[in-house]
Each structure stands twice: as C-alpha cells, then as structure tokens.
C-alpha positions in Angstrom: 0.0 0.0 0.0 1.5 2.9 -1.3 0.0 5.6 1.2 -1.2 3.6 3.9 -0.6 7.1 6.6 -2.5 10.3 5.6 -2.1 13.7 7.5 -4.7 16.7 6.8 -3.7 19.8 7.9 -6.5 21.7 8.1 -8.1 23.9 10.5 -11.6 23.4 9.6 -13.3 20.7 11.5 -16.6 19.8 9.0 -14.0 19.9 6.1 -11.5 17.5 7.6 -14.2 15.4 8.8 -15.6 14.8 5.3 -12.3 14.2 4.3 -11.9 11.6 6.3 -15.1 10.6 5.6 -14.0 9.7 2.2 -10.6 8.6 2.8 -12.3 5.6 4.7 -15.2 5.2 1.7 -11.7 5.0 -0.6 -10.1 2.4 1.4 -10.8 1.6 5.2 -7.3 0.5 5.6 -6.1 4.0 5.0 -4.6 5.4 8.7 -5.3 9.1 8.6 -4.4 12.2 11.0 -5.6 15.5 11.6 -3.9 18.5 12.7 -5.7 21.7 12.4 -2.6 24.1 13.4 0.3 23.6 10.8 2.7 24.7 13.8 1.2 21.5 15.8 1.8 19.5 13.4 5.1 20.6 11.7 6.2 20.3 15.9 4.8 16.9 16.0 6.3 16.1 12.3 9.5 16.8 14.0 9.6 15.0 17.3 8.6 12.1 15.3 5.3 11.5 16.6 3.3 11.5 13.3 4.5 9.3 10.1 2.9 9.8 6.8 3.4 8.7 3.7 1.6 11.9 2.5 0.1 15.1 3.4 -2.7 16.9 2.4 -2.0 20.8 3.3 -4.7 23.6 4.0 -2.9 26.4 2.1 -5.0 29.0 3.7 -5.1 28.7 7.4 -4.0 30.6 10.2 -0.8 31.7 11.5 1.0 29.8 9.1 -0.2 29.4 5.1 1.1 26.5 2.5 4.0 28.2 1.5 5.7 28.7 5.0 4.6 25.1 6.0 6.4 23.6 3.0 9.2 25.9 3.6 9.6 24.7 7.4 9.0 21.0 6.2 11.5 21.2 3.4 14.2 22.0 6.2 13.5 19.1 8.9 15.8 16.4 7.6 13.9 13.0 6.8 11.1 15.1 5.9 12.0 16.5 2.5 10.9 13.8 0.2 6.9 13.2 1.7 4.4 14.5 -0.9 2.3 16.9 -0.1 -1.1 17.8 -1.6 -1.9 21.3 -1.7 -5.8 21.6 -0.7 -7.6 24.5 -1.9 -10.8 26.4 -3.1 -8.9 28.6 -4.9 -5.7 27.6 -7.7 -4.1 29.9 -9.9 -0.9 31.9 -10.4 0.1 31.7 -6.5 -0.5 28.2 -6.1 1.4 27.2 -9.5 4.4 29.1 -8.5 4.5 27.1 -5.0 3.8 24.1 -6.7 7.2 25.0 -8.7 9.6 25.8 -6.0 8.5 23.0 -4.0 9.5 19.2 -5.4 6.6 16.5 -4.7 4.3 19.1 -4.4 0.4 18.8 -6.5 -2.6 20.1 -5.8 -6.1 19.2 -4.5 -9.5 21.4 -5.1 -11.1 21.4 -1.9 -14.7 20.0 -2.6 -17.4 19.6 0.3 -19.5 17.9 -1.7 -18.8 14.0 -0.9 -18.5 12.0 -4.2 -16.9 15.2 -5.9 -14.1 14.9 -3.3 -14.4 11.3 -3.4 -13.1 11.1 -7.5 -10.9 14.1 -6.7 -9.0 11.8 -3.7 -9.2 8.6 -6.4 -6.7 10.6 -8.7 -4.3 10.8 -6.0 -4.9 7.6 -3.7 -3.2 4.9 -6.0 -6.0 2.6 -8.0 -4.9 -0.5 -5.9 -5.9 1.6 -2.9 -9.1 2.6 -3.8 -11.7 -0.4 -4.6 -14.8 1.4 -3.7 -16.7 3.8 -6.0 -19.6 6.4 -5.0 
C-alpha cells in the first residue's frame, strides 16, 4: 500500500471530517491524522510523533499558510521527500508558483461535496488503494 498514513492539515473541522469521511469510503485500511494548526503538526512532524506517507496541506489557514509550512518541512531532515497535496478552493498563479519551487508538491480542489471529493481523492490515492466507487 503505497499511502497507507494520511495527515490533513487543516483547521476546519466539517471539512476535515468529510475528508476523512471519504478517505475511509476509498479504502478503510487507510490510517489518517488531523492537525488543524500547521505549527502542531510541523512540531509533531518533527519529534517524530506522526509518520505519513503523505500530506494533504490547508494552504489557507491561520498563522501559518502553505507556502511557510512547505518551507519549514522542506528543512526538517527526513522530511523533505513526503508529498504533499496542496488543498484548496482557490488555484491559480500563486498556487502554480509554490507548486514550482517546491518538489513533490500537487494540488487538491477542496470540494465539500462528498463524491466530488471522493473522485478528486481517487486521482491521487493509487488505483490498488481505492476499490470502492460512490
């Protein structure tokens, strides 16, 4: 299993409840964590208390946006080849000029509609991973 430990960095709670929501419809199997500060969980990143294989990034949230997260992640050694997954209403010039400086970077439109989000997560979540459909 290619990304068997998912982190969501988000700070909104109904948003990274659906997402989890649909991680599990994907593939039950899937381990995921939620952080809604991206200074908790860049801290807990560090000390070694979380693991994932990949991480889905709120790049609008408080205190800290996408760019400084990746910034700080890119520098903790051991850390600098996890993908992340930009999540996002909005894409455009900003985001596509993060995405460039930043290796293993793509991005995710935030959806809160379930089965949109559900076919957006199946592009990303390997095909072996995800045996359900909605």
């Amino acid at each position: 299993m290619k990304y068997k430990n998912i982190l969501l960095v988000n700070d909104i709670n109904d948003e990274a409840e659906t997402f989890v929501l649909v991680l599990n419809a994907i593939n039950n199997k899937i381990r995921s964590s939620v952080e809604s500060s991206a200074l908790e969980a860049l801290k807990k990143l560090q000390d070694s208390k979380l693991s994932p294989d990949i991480i889905f990034l709120d790049y609008n949230m408080l205190y800290l946006d996408g760019t400084g997260f990746l910034k700080l992640l890119r520098d903790i050694k051991g850390l600098k080849r996890i993908p992340v997954v930009l999540y996002s209403r909005n894409s455009g010039l900003v985001l596509e000029e993060v995405m460039s400086k930043f290796k293993r970077v793509q991005f995710l439109k935030k959806h809160t509609n379930f089965r949109k989000l559900f076919k957006s997560l199946q592009k990303i979540i390997p095909p072996e991973l995800s045996d359900q459909k909605v």
